[in-house]
Structure formats: C-alpha cells, structure tokens
C-alpha positions in Angstrom: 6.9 -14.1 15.8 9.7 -16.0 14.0 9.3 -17.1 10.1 5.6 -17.3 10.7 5.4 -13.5 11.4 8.4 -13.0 8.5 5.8 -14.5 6.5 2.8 -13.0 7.7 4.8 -9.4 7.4 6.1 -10.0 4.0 2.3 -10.9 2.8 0.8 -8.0 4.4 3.3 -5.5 2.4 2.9 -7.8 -1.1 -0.5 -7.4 -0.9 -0.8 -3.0 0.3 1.4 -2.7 -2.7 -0.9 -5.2 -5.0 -3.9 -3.0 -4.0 -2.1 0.5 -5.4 0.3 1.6 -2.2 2.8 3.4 -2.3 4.6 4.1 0.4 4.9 2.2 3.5 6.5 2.7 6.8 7.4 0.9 10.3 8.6 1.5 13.6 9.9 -1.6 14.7 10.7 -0.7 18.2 8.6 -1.8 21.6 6.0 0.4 23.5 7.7 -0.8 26.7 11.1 0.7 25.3 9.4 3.7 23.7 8.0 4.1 27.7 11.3 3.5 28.7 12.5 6.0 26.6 9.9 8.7 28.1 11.5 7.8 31.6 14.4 8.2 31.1 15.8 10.0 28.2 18.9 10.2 28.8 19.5 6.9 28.5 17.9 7.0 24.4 19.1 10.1 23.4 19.7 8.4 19.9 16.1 7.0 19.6 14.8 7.5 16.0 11.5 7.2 15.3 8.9 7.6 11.8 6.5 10.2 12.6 4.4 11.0 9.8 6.5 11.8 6.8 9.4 12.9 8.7 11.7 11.0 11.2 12.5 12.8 14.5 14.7 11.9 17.6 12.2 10.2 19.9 13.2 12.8 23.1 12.5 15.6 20.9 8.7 14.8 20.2 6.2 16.5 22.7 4.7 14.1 25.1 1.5 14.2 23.6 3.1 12.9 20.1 4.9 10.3 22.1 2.1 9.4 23.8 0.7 8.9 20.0 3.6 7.1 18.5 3.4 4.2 21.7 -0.2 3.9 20.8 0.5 3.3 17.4 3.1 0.8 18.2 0.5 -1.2 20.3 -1.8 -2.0 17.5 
C-alpha cells in the first residue's frame, strides 16, 4: 500500500516488459466489492471489468466467470 506498493507495482511491470511482455492488464477493484456487486447488482450496474481479452459489464458475466474474476482479484 501507499508509495511502497507504487513502487513495488511500477517494478513488477518494468521488469514483465524487460523479460519480453507484451501486454499487461489489471483489475484494480476489491473482491469484497466485486461480492458486493454479485449481491446486489443493481446497485453496480456500471461495473467494468478485464476479462480475458475483452472487457465486459461485471453483472453481465455468468456466475461461474464472476466467481473466477474475484478469485483472480484475491491473488
């Protein structure tokens, strides 16, 4: 958190691109408001989100790819 993790973020991506990346992408949104979001959608109906190559409104995913974004956001 704070500059430390600014820094730590900012290495991370100097050094995929030094090794021959690409492309790089990020969610930066919580798994609690990704949950929150599966509760009630209404309430995120504008909830973008990266998916794999495509982004999609969050509400629109099936629960199951959800269910696989939040995960991926805990890591």
């Amino acid at each position: 958190e704070g500059e430390k993790g600014i820094d730590s973020l900012a290495s991370l991506i100097r050094a995929y691109f030094k090794l021959g990346g690409h492309h790089i992408q990020f969610n930066v949104i919580s798994a609690d408001t990704l949950r929150a979001a599966q509760k009630e959608p209404e309430k995120y109906r504008n909830l973008i989100v990266r998916v794999a190559g495509y982004s999609d409104y969050f509400n629109n995913l099936s629960k199951t790819l959800q269910d696989e974004i939040i995960s991926r956001t805990e890591h």
